[in-house]
C-alpha positions in Angstrom: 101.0 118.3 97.9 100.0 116.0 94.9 97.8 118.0 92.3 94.9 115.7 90.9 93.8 116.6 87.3 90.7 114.7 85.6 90.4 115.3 82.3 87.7 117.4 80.4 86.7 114.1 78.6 85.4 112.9 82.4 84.7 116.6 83.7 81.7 116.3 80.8 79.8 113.8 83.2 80.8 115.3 86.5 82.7 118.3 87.6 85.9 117.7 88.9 88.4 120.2 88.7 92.3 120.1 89.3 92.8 119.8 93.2 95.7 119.7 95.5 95.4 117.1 98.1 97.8 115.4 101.0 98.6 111.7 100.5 101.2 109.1 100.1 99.3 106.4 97.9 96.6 106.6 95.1 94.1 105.7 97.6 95.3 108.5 99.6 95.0 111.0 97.2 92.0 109.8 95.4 90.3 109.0 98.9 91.1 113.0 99.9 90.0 114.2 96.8 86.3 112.4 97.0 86.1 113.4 100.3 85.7 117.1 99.1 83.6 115.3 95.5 82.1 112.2 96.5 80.0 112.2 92.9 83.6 112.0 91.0 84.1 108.7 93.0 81.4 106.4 91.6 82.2 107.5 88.2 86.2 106.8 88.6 86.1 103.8 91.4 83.7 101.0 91.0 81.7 99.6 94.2 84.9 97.9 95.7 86.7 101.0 95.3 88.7 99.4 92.4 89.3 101.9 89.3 86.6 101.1 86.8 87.9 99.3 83.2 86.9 102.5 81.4 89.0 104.9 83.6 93.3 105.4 83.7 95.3 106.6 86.6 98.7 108.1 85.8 101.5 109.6 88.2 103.9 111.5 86.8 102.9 110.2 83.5 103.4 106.4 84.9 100.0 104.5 84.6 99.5 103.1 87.8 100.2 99.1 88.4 97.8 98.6 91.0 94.2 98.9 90.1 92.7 97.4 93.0 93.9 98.4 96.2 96.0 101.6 94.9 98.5 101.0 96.4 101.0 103.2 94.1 103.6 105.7 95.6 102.9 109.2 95.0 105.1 111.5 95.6 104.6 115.0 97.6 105.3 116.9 94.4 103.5 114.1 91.8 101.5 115.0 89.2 98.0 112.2 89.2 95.8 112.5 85.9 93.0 110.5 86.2 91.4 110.1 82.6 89.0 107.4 80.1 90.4 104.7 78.8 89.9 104.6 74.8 89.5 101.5 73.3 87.7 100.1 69.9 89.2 99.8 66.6 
């Protein structure tokens, strides 16, 4: 199964630890792991279920392309960091 890791950066706001979870796509995976954490969602998927601007989705150190529908491959064996996005200068 996928493992699903958020970093401790997100894990200040709301606990989330590492989780191994069925699925084919990022929904899939992400969907399975709010199931079992449904406070993580709001803070990584915005009301549409799109990944907020201030979050990252990576599998197997590949940010993911699709940030709306999530509809990204994921492997059985893939490794999905979910993480903030820096930004400023």
């Amino acid at each position: 199964m996928p493992r699903v890791t958020f970093t401790t950066t997100i894990q200040r706001h709301v606990t989330c630890p590492p989780a191994d979870v069925p699925g084919r796509t990022v929904r899939e995976v992400l969907d399975a792991v709010f199931a079992a954490n449904p406070a993580a969602r709001s803070y990584v998927l915005d009301d549409q279920g799109a990944v907020r601007r201030h979050m990252v989705v990576f599998v197997n150190g590949r940010q993911i392309a699709d940030r709306v529908t999530l509809t990204d491959a994921v492997a059985p064996d893939a490794k999905v960091y979910v993480l903030q996005a820096l930004s400023g200068g």
